[in-house]
Residue, then its C-alpha position, 0 to 999 in steps of 0.5 A: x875695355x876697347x874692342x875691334x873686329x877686323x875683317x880679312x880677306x887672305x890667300x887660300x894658300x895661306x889660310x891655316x898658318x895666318x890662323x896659327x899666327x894670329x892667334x899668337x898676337x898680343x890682343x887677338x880674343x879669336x879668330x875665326x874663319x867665315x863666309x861670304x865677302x871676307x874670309x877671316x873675323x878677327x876681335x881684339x880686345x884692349x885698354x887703348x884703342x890707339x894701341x889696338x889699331x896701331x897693333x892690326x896694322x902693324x901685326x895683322x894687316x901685313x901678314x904674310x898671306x893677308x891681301x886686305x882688311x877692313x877695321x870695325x870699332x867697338x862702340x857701346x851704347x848703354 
């Protein structure tokens, strides 16, 4: 199971309908909104890595609302 974190960072005036959409995009674990730099974390869970990131991009990264994002990938150590 592939995991990422995306980070957002959205217009206010679009806070509670992205939280309504994203929570209706295929992979989406959560979504919650956060303080500090960012305003929403985001984790997607998956089989590929390529079809998650492909997935952000195309679903999450230009919704409408959303002005920036960064993408943290998962990585296990043990």
């Amino acid at each position: 199971m592939e995991i990422i974190y995306i980070l957002a960072k959205v217009d206010a005036g679009h806070a509670e309908s992205i939280l309504s959409r994203l929570r209706d995009v295929e992979g989406v674990a959560f979504a919650h909104a956060v303080t500090g730099s960012f305003d929403f974390l985001i984790a997607m869970e998956g089989e590929s890595l390529a079809k998650l990131l492909s997935r952000s991009m195309k679903e999450i990264g230009c919704m409408e609302g959303i002005k920036s994002t960064e993408t943290l990938v998962a990585i296990r150590l043990d």
